[in-house]
MIDRENLUM-145692 format. One line per field, with one value per residue (C-alpha): x, y, z; residue in one letter; residue number from 0. Coordinates in Angstrom, 1 decimal, decimal comma. Each point is the difference from the previous one (the first is absolute). Layout:
BEGIN
x = [X|...] $
y = [Y|...] $
z = [Z|...] $
rest = [A|...] $
nr = [NUM|...] $
***
This chain:
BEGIN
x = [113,9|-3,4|-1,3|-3,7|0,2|2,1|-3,0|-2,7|1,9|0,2|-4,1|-1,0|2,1|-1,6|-3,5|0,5|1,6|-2,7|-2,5|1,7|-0,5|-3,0|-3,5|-1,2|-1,7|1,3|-1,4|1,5|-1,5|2,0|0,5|-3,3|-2,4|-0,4|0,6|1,2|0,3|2,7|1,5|3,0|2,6|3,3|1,2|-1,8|0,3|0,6|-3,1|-1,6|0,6|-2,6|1,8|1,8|2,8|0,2|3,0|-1,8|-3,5|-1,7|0,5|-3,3|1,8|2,1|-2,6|-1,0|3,5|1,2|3,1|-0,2|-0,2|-0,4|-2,8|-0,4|-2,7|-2,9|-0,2|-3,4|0,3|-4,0|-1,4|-2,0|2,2|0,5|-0,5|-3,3|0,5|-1,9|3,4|2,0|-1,7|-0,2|3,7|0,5|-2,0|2,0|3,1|-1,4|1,2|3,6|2,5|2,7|1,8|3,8|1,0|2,8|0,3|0,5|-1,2|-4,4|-1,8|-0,6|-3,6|-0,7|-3,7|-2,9|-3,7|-2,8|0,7|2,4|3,7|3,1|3,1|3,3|3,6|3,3|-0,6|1,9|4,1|-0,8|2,6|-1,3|0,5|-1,1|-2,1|-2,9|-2,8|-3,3|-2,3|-4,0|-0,7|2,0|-2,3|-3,2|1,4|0,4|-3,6|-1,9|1,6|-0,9|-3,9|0,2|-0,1|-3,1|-1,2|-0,3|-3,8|-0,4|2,1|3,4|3,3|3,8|2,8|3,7|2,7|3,6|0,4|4,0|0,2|2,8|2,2|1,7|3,3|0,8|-2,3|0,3|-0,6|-3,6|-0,5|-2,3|-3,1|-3,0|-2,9|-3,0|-3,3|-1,0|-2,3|0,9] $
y = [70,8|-1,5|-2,5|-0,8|-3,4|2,1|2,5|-2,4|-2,5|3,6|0,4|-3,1|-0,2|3,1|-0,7|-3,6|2,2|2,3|-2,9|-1,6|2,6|-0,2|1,8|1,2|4,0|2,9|2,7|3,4|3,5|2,7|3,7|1,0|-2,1|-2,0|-4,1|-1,9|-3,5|-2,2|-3,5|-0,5|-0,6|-0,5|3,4|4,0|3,3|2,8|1,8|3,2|2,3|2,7|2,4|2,5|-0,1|-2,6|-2,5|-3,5|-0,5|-1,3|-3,6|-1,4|-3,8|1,5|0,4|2,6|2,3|3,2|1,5|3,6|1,1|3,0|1,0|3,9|2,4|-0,1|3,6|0,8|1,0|-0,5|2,8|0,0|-1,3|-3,1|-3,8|-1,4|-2,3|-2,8|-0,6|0,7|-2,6|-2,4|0,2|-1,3|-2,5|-1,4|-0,1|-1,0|-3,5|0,2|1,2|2,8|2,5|1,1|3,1|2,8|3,4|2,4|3,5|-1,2|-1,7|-3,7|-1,0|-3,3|-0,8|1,7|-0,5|2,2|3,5|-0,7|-0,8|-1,2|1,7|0,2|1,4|0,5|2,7|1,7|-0,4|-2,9|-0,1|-1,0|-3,6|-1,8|-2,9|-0,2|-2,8|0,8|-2,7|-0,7|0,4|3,5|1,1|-1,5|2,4|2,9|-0,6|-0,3|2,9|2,1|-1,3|0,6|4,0|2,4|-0,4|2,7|0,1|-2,9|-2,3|1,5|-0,5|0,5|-0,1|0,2|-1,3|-1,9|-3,0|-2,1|-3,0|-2,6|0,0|-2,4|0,8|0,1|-2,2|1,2|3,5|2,3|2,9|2,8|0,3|2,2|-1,7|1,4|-0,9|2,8|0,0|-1,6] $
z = [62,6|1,6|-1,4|-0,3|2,0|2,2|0,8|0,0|2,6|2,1|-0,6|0,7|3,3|1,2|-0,8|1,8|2,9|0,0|-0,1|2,9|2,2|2,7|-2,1|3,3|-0,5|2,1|1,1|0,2|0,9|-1,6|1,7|-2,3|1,8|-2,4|0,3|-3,3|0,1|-2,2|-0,2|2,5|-2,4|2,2|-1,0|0,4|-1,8|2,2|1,5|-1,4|2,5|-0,5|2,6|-1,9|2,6|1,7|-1,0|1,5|0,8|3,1|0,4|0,9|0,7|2,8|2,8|2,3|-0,2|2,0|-0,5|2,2|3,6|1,5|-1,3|0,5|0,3|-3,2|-1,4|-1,3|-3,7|-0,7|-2,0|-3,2|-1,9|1,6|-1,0|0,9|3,2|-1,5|-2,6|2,8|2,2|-3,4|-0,2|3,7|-0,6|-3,9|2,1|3,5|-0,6|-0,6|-1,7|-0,2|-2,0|-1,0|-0,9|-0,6|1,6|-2,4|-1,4|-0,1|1,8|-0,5|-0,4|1,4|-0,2|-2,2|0,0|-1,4|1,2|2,8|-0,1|3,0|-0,8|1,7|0,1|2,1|2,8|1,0|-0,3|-1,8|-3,1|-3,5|-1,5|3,8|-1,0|2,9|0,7|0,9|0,8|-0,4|3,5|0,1|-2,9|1,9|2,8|-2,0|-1,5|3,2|1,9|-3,0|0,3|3,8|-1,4|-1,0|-2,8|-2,7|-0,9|1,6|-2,7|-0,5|2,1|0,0|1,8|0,1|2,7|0,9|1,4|-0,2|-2,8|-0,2|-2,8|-2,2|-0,3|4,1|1,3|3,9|-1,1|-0,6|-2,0|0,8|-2,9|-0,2|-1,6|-1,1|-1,4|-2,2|-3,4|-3,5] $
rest = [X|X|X|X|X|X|X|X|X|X|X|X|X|X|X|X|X|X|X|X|X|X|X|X|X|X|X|X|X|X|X|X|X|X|X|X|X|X|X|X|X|X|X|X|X|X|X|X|X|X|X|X|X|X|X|X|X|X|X|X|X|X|X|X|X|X|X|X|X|X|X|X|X|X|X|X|X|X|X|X|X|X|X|X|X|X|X|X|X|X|X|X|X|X|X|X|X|X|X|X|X|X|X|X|X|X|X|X|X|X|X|X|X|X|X|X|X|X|X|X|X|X|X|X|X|X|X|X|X|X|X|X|X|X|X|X|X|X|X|X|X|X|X|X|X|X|X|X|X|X|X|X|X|X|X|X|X|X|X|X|X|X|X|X|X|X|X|X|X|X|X|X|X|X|X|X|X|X|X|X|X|X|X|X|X|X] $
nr = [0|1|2|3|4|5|6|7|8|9|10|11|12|13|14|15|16|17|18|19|20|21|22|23|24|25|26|27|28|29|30|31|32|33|34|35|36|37|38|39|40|41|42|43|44|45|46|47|48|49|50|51|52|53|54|55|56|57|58|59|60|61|62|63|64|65|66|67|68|69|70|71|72|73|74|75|76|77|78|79|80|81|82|83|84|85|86|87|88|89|90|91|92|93|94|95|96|97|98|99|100|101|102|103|104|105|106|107|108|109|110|111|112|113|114|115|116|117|118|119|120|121|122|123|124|125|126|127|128|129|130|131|132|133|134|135|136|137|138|139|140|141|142|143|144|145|146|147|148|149|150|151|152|153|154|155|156|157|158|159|160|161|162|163|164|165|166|167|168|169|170|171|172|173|174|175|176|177|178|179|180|181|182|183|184|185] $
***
């Protein structure tokens, strides 16, 4: 049985912890573009991830981050149904300074950054068996982004694309998958 000295010993040694601990403010920017700031407390929740399938967020702390090679061809995909190039260019420029993105092959595609109208997916190409987990990194989003803009525009303000490019994994770390990637409309 607990006894009331027992739990308020147990409080009063957590709030002096708590109190101990430095009262600097940090600042974190959340996938929604959004920045929330809190009292550094020694300890963190997890992250909202607004992505609805992608299993870890970018991590902004990492740095400038890529993760693929062989980069192939951009297919143009622009049509009228597109995502305007302003969201698209918007999202190169949320994750331009760092970060990078895990995920599993499997039966959908992964979507691993979102803004406005325009969205970055990816999943295993071709061969690739279900239940890989992959990296992708800011700088191979960035890359995706900016070949896509390098197309005509629809109307002057819409763009898409679609392509493959080879991403490391993390389950054989000497060893690349194959991916197609797209940027296509929310």
């Amino acid at each position: 049985m607990i006894t009331y000295k027992l739990i308020i010993s147990i409080l009063l040694f957590l709030s002096s912890t708590v109190l101990a601990l430095p009262t600097s403010t940090t600042t974190t920017t959340t996938n929604t573009n959004t920045t929330t700031t809190s009292p550094s407390s020694g300890f963190s929740l997890p992250r909202q991830i607004s992505y609805p399938t992608a299993f870890i967020g970018p991590r902004q702390e990492e740095g400038p981050q890529t993760f693929c090679k062989n980069y192939g061809p951009v297919v143009d995909q622009t049509s009228e149904h597109s995502p305007y190039s302003v969201d698209c260019k918007q999202i190169s420029i949320n994750v331009g300074a760092g970060g990078s993105w895990k995920w599993m092959t499997g039966p959908k595609q992964k979507i691993i950054a979102k803004y406005g109208t325009c969205l970055v997916g990816v999943e295993g190409g071709e061969g690739v068996l279900w239940g890989n987990w992959l990296r992708t990194g800011n700088e191979d989003v960035v890359w995706m982004i900016e070949e896509t803009l390098k197309l005509p525009f629809y109307n002057g303000e819409k763009v898409g694309s679609k392509g493959t490019m080879e991403c490391s994994t993390l389950t054989l770390p000497h060893r690349d998958f194959a991916i197609k990637w797209g940027v296509w409309h929310t």
